[in-house]
Z-matrix of the N, CA and C atoms (Angstrom, degrees):
N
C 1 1.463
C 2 1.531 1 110.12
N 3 1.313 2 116.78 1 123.24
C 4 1.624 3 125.09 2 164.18
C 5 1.241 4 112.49 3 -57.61
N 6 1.638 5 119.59 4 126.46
C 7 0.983 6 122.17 5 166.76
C 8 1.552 7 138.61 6 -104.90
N 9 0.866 8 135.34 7 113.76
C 10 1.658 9 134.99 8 -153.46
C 11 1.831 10 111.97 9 -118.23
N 12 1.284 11 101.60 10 117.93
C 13 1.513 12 112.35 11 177.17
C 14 1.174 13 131.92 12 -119.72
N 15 1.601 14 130.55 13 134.59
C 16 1.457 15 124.88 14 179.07
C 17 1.343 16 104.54 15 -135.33
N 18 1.452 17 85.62 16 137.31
C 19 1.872 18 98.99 17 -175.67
C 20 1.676 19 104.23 18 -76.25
N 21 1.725 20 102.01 19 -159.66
C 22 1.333 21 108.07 20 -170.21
C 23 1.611 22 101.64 21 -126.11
N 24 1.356 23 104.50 22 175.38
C 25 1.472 24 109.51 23 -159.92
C 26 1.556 25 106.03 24 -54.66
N 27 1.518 26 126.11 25 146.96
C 28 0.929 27 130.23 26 144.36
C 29 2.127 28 105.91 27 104.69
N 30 1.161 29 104.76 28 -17.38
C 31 1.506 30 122.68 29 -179.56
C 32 1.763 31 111.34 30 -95.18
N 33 1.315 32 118.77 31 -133.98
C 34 1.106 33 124.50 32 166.30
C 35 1.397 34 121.60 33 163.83
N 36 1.394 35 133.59 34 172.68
C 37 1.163 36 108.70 35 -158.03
C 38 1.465 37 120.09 36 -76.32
N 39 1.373 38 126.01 37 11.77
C 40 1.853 39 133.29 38 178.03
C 41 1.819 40 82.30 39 -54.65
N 42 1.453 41 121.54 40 -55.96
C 43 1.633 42 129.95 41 -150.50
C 44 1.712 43 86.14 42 -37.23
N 45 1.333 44 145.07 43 -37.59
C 46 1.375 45 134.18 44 -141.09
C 47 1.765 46 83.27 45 -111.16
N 48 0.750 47 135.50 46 28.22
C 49 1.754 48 129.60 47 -179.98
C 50 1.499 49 99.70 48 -102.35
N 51 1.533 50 100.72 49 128.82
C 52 1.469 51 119.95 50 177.12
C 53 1.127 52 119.27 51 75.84
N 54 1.276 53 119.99 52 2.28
C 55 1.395 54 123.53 53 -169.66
C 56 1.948 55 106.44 54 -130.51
N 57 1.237 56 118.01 55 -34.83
C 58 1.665 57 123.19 56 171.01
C 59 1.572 58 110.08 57 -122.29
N 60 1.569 59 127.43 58 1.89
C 61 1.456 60 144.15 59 177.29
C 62 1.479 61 97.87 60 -43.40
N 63 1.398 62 115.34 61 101.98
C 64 1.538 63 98.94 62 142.54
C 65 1.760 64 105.27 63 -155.95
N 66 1.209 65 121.10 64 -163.32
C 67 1.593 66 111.97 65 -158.61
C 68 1.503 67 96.49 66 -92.41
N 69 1.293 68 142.04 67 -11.22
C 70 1.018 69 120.27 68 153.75
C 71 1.409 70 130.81 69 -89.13
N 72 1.026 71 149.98 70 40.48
C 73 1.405 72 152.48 71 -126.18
C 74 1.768 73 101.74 72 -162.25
N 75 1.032 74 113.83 73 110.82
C 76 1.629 75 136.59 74 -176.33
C 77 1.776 76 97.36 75 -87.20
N 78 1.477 77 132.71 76 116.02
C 79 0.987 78 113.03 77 157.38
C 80 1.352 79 113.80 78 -133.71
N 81 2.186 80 104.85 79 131.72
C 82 1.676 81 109.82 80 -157.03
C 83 1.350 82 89.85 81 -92.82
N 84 1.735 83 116.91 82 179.96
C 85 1.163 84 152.18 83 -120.75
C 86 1.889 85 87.40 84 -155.18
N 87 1.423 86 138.74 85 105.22
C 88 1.360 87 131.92 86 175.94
C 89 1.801 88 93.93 87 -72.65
N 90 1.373 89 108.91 88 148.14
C 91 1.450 90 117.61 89 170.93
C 92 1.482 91 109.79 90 -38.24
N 93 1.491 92 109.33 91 128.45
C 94 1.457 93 104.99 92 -176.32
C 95 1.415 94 122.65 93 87.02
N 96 0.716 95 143.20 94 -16.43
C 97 1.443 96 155.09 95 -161.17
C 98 1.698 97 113.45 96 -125.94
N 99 1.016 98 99.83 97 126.15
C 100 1.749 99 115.00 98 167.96
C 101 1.510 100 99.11 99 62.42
N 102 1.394 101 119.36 100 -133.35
C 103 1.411 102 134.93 101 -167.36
C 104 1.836 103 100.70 102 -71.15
N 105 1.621 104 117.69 103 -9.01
C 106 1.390 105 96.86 104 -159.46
C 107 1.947 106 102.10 105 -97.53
N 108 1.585 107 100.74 106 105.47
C 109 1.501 108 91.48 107 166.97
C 110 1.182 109 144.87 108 -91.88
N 111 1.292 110 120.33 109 4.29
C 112 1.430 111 133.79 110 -177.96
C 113 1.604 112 113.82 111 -36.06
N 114 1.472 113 99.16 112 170.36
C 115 1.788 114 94.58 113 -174.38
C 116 1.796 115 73.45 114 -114.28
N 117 1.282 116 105.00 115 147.46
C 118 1.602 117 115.18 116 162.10
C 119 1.147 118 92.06 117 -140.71
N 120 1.545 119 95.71 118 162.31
C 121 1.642 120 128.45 119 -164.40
C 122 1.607 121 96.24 120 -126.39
N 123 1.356 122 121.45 121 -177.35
C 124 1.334 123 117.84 122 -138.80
C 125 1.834 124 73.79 123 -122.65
N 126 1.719 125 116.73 124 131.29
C 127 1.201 126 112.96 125 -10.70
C 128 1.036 127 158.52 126 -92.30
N 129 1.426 128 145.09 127 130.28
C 130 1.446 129 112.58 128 -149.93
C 131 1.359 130 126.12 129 -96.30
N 132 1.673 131 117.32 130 4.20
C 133 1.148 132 110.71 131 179.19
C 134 1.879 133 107.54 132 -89.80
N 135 1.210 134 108.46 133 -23.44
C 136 1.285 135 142.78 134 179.78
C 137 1.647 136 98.69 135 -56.41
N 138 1.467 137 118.31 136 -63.69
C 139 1.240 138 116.42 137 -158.03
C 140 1.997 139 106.52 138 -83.35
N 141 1.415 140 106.95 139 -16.18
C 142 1.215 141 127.94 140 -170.58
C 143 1.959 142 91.99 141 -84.68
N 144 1.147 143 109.30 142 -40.41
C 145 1.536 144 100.34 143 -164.25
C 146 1.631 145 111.01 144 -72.90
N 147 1.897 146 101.78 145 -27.28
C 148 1.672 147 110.60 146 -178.77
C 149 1.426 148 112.46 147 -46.75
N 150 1.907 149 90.88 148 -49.33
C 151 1.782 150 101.08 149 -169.80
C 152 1.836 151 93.67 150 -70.64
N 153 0.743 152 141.49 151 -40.67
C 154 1.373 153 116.47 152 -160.61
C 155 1.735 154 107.95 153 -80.83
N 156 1.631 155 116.61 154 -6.76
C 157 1.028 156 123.83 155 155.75
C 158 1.280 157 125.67 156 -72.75
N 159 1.700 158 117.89 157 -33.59
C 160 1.650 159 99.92 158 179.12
C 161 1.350 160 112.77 159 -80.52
N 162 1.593 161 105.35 160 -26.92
C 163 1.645 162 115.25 161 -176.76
C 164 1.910 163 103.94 162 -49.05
N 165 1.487 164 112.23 163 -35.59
C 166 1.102 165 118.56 164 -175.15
C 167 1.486 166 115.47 165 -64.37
N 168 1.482 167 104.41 166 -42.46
C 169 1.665 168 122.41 167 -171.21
C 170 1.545 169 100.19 168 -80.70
N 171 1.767 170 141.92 169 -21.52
C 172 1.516 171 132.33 170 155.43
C 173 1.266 172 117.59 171 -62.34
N 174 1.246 173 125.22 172 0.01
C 175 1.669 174 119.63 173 -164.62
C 176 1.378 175 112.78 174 -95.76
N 177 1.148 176 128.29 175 124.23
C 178 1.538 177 130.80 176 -167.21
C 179 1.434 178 106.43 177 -103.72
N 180 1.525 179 112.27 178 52.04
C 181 1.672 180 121.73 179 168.17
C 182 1.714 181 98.94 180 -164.93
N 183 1.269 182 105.26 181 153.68
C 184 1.392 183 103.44 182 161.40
C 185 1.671 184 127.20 183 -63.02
N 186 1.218 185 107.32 184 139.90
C 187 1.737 186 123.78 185 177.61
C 188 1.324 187 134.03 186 -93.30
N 189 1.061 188 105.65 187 119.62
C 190 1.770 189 108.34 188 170.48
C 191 1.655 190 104.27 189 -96.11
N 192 1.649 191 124.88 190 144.99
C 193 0.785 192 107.94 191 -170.32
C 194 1.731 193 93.99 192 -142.82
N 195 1.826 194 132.04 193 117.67
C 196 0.799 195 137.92 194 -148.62
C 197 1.758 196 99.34 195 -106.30
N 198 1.109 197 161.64 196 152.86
C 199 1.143 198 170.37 197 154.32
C 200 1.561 199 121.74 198 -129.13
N 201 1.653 200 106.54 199 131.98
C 202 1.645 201 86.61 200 179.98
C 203 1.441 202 83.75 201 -136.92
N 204 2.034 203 106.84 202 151.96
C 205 1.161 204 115.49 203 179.98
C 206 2.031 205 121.81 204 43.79
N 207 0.909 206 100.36 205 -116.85
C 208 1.948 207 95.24 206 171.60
C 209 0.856 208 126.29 207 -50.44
N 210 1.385 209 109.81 208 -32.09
C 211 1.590 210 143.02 209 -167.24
C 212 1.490 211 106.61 210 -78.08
N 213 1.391 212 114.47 211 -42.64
C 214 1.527 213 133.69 212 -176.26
C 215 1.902 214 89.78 213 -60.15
N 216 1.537 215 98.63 214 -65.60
C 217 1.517 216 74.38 215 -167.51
C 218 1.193 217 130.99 216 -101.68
N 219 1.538 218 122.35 217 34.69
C 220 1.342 219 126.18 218 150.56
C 221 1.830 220 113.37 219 -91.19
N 222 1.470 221 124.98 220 10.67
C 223 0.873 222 144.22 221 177.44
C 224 1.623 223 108.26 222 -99.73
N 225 1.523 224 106.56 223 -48.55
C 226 1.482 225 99.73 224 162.13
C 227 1.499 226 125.90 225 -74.43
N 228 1.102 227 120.78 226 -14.24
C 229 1.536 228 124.19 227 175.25
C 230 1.332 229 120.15 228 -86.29
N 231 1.890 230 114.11 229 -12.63
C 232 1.386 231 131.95 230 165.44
C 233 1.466 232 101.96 231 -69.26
N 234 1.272 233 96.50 232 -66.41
C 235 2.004 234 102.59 233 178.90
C 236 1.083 235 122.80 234 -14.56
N 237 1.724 236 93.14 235 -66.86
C 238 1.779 237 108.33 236 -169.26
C 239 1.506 238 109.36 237 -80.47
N 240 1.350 239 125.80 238 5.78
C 241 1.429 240 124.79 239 136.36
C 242 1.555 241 136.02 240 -44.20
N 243 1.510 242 105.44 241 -53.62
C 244 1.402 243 113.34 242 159.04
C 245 1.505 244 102.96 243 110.16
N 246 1.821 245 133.33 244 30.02
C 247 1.008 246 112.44 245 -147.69
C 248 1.365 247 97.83 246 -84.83
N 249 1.252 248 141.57 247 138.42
C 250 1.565 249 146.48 248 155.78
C 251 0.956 250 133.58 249 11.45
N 252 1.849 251 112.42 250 -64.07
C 253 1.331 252 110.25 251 -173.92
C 254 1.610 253 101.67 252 -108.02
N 255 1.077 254 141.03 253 59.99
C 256 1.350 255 151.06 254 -149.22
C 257 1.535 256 100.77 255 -127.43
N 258 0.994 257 163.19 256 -11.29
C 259 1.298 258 147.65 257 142.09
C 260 1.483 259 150.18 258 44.34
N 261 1.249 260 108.77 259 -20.99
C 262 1.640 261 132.21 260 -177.15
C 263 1.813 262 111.35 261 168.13
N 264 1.801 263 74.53 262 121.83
C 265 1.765 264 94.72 263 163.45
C 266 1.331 265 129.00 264 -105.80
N 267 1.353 266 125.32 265 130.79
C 268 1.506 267 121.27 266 -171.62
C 269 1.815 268 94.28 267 -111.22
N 270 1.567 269 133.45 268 156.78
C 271 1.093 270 114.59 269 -144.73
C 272 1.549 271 84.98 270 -159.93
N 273 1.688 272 135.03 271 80.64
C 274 1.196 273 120.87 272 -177.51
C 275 1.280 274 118.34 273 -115.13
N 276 1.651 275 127.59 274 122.23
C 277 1.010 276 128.17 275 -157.67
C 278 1.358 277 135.05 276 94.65
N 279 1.254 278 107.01 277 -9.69
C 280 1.586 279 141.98 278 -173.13
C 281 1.359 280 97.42 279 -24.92
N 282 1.693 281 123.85 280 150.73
C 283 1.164 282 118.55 281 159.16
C 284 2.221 283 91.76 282 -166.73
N 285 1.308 284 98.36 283 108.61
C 286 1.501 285 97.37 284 174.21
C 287 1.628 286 111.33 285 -75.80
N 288 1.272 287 142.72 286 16.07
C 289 1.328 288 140.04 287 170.92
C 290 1.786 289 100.72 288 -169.42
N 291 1.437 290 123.73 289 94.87
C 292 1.232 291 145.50 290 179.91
C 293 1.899 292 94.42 291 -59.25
N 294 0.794 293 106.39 292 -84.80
C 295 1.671 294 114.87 293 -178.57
C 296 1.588 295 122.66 294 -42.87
N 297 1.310 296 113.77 295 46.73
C 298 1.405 297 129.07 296 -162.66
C 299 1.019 298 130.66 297 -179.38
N 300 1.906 299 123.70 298 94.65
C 301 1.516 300 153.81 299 -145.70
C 302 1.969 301 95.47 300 -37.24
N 303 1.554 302 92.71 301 -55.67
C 304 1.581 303 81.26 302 -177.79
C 305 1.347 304 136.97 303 -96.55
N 306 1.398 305 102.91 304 6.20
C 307 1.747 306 106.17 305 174.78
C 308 2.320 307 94.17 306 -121.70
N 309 0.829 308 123.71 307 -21.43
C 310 1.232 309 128.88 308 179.80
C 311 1.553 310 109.27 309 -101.60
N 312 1.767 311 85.81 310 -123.12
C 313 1.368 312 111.06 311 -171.97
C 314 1.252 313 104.30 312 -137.13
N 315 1.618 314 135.88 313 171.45
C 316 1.116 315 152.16 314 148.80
C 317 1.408 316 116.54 315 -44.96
N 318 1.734 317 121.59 316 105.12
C 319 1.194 318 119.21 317 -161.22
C 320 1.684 319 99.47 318 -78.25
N 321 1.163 320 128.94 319 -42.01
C 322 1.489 321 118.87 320 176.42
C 323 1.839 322 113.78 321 -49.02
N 324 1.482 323 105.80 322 -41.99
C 325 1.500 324 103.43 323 159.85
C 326 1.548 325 118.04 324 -50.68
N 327 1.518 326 114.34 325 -53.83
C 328 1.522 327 109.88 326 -178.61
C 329 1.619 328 108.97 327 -57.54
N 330 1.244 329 115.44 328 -35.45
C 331 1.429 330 107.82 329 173.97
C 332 1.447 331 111.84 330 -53.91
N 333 1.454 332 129.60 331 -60.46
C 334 1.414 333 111.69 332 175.04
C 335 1.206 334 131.15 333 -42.35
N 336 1.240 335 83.99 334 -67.71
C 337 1.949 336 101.32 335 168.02
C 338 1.550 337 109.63 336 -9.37
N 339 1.669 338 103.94 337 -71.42
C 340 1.945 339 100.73 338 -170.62
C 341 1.417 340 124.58 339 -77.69
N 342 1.642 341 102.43 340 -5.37
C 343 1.717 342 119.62 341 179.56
C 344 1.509 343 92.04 342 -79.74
N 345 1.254 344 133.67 343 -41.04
C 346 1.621 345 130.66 344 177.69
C 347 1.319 346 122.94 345 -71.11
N 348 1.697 347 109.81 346 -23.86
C 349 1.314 348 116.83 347 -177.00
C 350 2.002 349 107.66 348 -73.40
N 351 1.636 350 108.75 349 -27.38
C 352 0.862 351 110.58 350 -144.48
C 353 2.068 352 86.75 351 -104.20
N 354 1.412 353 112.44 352 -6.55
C 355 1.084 354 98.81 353 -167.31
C 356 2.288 355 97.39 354 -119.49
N 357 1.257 356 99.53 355 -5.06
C 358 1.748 357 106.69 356 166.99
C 359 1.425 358 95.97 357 -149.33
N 360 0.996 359 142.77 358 130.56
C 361 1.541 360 143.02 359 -171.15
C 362 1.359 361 95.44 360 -93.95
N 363 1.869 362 103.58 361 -76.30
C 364 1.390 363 101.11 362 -164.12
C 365 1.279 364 132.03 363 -58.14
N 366 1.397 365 121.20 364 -40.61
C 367 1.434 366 138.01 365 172.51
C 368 1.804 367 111.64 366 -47.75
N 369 1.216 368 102.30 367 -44.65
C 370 1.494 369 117.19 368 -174.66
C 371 1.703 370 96.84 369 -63.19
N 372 1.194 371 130.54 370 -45.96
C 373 1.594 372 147.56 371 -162.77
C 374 1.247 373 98.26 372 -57.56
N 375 2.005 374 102.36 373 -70.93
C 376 1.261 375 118.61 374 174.63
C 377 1.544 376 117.20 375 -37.08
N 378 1.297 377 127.93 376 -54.20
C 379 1.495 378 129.77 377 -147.18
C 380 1.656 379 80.67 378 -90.25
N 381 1.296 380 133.89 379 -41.25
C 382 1.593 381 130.86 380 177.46
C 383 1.701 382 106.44 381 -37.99
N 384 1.692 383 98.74 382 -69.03
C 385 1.550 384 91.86 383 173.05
C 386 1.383 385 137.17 384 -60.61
N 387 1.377 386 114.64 385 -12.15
C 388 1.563 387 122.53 386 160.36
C 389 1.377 388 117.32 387 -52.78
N 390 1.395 389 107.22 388 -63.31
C 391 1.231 390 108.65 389 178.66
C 392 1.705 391 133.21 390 -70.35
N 393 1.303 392 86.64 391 -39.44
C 394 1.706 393 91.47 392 165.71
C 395 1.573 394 123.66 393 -62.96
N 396 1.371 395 116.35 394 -43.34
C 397 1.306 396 104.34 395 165.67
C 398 1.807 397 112.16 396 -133.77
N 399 1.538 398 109.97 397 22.28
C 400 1.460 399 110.12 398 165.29
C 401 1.550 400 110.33 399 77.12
N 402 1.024 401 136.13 400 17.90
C 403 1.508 402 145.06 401 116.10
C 404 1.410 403 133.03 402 -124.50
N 405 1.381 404 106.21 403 165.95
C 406 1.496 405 117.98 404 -179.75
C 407 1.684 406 117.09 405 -47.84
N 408 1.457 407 112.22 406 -51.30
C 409 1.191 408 128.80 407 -156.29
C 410 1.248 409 139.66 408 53.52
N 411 1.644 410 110.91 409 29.94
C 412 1.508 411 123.07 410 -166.86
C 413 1.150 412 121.04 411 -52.94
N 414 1.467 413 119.64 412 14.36
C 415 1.602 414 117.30 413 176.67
C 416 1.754 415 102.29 414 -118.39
N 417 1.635 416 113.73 415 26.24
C 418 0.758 417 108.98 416 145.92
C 419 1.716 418 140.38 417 -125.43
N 420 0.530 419 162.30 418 121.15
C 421 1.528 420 141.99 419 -106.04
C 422 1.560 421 110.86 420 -120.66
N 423 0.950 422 110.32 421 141.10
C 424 1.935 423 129.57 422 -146.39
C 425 1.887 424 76.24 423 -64.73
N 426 1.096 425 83.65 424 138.02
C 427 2.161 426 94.96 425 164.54
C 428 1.720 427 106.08 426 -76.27
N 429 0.783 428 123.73 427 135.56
C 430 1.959 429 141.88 428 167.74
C 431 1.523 430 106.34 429 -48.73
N 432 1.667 431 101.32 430 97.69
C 433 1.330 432 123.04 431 -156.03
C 434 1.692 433 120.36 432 -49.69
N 435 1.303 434 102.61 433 -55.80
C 436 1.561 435 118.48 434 163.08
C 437 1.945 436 98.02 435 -32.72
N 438 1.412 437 105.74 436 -102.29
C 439 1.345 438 109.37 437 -174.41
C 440 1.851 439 129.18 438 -31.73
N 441 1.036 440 110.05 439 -3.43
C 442 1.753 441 122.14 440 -153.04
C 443 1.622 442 87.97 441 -134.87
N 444 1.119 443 143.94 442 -41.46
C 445 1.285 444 137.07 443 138.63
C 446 1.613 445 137.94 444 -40.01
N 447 1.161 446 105.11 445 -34.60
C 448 1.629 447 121.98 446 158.95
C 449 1.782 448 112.67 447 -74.29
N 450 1.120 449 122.03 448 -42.27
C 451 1.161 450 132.71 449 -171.71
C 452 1.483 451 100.24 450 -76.02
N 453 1.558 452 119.21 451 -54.95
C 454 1.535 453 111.64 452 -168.09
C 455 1.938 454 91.70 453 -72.50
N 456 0.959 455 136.32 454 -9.07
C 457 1.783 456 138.32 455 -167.15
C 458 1.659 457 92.68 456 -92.09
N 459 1.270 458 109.24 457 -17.54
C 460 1.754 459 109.53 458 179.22
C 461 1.508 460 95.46 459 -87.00
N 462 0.861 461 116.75 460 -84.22
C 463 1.553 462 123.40 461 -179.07
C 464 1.725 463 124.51 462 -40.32
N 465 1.155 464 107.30 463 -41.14
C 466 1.317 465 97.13 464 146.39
C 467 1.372 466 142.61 465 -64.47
N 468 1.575 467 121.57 466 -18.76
C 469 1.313 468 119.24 467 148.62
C 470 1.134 469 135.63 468 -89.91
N 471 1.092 470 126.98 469 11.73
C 472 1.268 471 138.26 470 -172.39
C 473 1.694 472 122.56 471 -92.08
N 474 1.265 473 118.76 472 144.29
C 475 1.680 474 129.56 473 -156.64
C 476 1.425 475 102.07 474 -147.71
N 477 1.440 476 84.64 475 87.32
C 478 1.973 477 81.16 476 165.45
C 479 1.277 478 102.55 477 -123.57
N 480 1.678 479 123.45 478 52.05
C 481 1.266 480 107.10 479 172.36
C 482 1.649 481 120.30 480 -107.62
N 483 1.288 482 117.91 481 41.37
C 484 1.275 483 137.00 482 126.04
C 485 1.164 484 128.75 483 -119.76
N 486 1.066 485 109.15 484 45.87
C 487 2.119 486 118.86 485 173.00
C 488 1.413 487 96.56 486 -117.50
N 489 1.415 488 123.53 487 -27.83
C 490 1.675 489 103.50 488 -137.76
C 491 1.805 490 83.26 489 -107.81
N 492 0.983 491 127.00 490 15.30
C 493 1.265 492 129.19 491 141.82
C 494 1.917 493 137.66 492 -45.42
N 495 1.098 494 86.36 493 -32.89
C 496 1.442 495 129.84 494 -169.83
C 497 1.620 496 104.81 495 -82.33
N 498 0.896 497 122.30 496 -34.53
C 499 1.529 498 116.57 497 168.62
C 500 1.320 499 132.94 498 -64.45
N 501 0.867 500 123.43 499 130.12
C 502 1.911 501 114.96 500 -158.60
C 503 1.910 502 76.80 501 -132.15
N 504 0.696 503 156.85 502 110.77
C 505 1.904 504 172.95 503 -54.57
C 506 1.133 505 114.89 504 71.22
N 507 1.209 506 137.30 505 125.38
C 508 1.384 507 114.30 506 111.83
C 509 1.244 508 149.17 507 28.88
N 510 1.203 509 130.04 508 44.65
C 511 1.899 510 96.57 509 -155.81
C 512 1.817 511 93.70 510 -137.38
N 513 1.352 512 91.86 511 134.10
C 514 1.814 513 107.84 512 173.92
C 515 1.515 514 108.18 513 -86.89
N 516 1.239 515 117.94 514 126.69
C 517 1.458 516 121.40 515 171.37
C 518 2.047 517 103.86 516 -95.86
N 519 1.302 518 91.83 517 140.31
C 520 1.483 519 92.51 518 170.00
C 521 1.494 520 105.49 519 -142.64
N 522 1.646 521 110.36 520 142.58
C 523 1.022 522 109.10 521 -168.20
C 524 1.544 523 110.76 522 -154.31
N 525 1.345 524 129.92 523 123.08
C 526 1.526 525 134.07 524 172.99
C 527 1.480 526 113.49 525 -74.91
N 528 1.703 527 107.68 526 126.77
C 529 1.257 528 118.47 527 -176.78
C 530 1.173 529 117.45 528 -73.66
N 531 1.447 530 109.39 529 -25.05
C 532 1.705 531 108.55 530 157.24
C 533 1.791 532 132.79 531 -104.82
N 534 1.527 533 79.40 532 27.39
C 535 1.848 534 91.62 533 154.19
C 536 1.549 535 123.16 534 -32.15
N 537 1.242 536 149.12 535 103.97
C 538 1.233 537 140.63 536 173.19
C 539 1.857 538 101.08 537 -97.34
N 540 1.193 539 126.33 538 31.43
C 541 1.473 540 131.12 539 -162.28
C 542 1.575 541 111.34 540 -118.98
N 543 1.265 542 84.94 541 -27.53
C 544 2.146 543 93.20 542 -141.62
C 545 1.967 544 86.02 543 -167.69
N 546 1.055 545 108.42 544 101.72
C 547 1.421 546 112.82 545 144.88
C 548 1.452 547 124.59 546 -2.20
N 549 1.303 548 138.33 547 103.59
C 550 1.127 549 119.09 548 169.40
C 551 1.678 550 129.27 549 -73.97
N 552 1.171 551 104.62 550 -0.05
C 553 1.809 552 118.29 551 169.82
C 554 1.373 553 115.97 552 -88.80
N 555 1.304 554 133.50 553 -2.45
C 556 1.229 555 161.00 554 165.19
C 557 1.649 556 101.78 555 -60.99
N 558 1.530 557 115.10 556 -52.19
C 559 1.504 558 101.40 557 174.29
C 560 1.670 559 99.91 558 -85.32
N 561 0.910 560 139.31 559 -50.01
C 562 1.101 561 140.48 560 143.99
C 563 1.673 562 122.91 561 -0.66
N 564 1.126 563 126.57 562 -55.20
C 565 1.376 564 134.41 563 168.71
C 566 1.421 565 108.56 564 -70.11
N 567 1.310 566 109.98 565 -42.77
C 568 1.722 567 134.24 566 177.00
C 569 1.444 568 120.97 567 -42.14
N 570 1.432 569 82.46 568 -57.62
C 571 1.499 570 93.58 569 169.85
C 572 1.733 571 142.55 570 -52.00
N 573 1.711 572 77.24 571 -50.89
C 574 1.488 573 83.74 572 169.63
C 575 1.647 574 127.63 573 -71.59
N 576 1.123 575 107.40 574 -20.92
C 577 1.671 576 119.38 575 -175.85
C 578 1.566 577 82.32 576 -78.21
N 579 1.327 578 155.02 577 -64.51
C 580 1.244 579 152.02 578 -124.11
C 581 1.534 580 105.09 579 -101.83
N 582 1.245 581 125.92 580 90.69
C 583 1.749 582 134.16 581 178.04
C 584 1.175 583 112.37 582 -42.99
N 585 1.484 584 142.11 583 -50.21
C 586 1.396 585 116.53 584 -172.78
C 587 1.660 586 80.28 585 -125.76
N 588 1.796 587 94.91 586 102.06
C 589 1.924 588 99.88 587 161.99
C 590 1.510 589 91.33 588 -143.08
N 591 1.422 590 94.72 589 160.41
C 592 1.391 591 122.26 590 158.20
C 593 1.324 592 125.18 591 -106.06
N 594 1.473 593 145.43 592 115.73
C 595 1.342 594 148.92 593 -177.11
C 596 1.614 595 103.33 594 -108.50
N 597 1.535 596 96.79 595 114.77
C 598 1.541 597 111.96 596 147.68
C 599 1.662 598 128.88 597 -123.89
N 600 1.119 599 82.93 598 128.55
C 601 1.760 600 94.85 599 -174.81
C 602 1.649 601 110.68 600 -103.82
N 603 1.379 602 109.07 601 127.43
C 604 1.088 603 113.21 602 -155.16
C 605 2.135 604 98.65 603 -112.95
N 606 1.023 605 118.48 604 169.73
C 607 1.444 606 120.09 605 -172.66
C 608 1.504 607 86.90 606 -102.60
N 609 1.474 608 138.87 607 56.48
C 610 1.566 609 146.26 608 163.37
C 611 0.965 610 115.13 609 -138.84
N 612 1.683 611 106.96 610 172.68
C 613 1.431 612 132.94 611 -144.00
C 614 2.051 613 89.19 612 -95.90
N 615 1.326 614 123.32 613 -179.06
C 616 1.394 615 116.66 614 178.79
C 617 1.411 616 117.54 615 -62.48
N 618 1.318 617 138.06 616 -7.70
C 619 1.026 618 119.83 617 176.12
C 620 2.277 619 104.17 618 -120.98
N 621 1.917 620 93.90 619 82.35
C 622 1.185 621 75.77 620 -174.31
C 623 1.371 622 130.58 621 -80.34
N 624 1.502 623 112.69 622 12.36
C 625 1.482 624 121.59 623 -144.98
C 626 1.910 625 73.86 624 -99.74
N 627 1.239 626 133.17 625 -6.17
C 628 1.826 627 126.43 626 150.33
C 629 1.436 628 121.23 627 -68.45
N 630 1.635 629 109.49 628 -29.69
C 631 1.432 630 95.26 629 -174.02
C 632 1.658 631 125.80 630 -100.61
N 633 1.446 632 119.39 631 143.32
C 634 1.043 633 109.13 632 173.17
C 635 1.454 634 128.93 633 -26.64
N 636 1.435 635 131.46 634 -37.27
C 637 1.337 636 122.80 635 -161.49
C 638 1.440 637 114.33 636 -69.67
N 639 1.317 638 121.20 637 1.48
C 640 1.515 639 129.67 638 174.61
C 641 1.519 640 123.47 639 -108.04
């Protein structure tokens, strides 16, 4: 089985090195970020999810397809595409409505959040990845602020929490109870809307697929 992974805002795909590395394993680049330079037009989570849908529909094996945080839900918007050989969703960090205390975050927080992004970029990035998964990660390289600012302004408005009902997959939710990112009742709510899921909740921060407890 091909395996296909997308990180979360602001990282890139190095975050999955040494830890999901193997020769079958596809790992994408979110618009803006890391190796991916394309110019996209608005929308961009929209136009980003097609390609990771046809990439899905060239593959001559069945697909697992892993998403974490941003990543989670341009992975669910691939799903509900329907591509063929698509087979299993893994779902870490999940949150079907970002802008909302109990499936997200604190939207007056998100308001700071992009007033800081817009007034220190890098520092703001840096201290993002601290908290999200408890280091800096300076060996991975800040996403191209303009473009990665539009993208996190998509995802923060966005409401698919009556779509993701609609998935009839497979799909494992994973989620850190001390997420400070993303709600941890978010997979939790997820779950229950989603007929064939699995929920594990882990005693970690949003990126638990770093910490030992998994």
């Amino acid at each position: 089985m091909k395996k296909i992974f997308i990180h979360g805002w602001s990282f890139s795909s190095k975050i999955w090195e040494d830890i999901y590395r193997s020769e079958n394993s596809i790992f994408l680049d979110l618009p803006f970020h890391g190796k991916n330079k394309k110019k996209y037009s608005s929308p961009i989570i929209e136009s980003f999810s097609q390609e990771v849908y046809e990439l899905i529909e060239k593959q001559d094996q069945e697909v697992s397809l892993t998403g974490w945080s941003l990543g989670a839900t341009v992975s669910v918007l691939t799903a509900l595409k329907k591509p063929r050989n698509l087979k299993k969703l893994t779902l870490i960090g999940f949150s079907p409505k970002f802008k909302d205390k109990e499936l997200g975050h604190n939207p007056v927080m998100v308001k700071a959040f992009m007033l800081a992004l817009k007034i220190d970029f890098k520092d703001t990035v840096y201290n993002f990845r601290k908290t999200a998964a408890a280091d800096f990660f300076k060996n991975i390289p800040v996403p191209e602020k303009e473009g990665s600012i539009n993208l996190l302004k998509e995802f923060i408005n966005m409401d698919i929490t009556d779509r993701i009902e609609e998935i009839d997959l497979p799909v494992i939710l994973i989620h850190g109870k001390k997420d400070k990112i993303i709600n941890y009742k978010a997979s939790i709510y997820s779950h229950k809307k989603i007929k064939n899921s699995e929920l594990i909740l882990t005693d970690c921060h949003h990126a638990p697929f770093l910490c030992k407890v998994l």
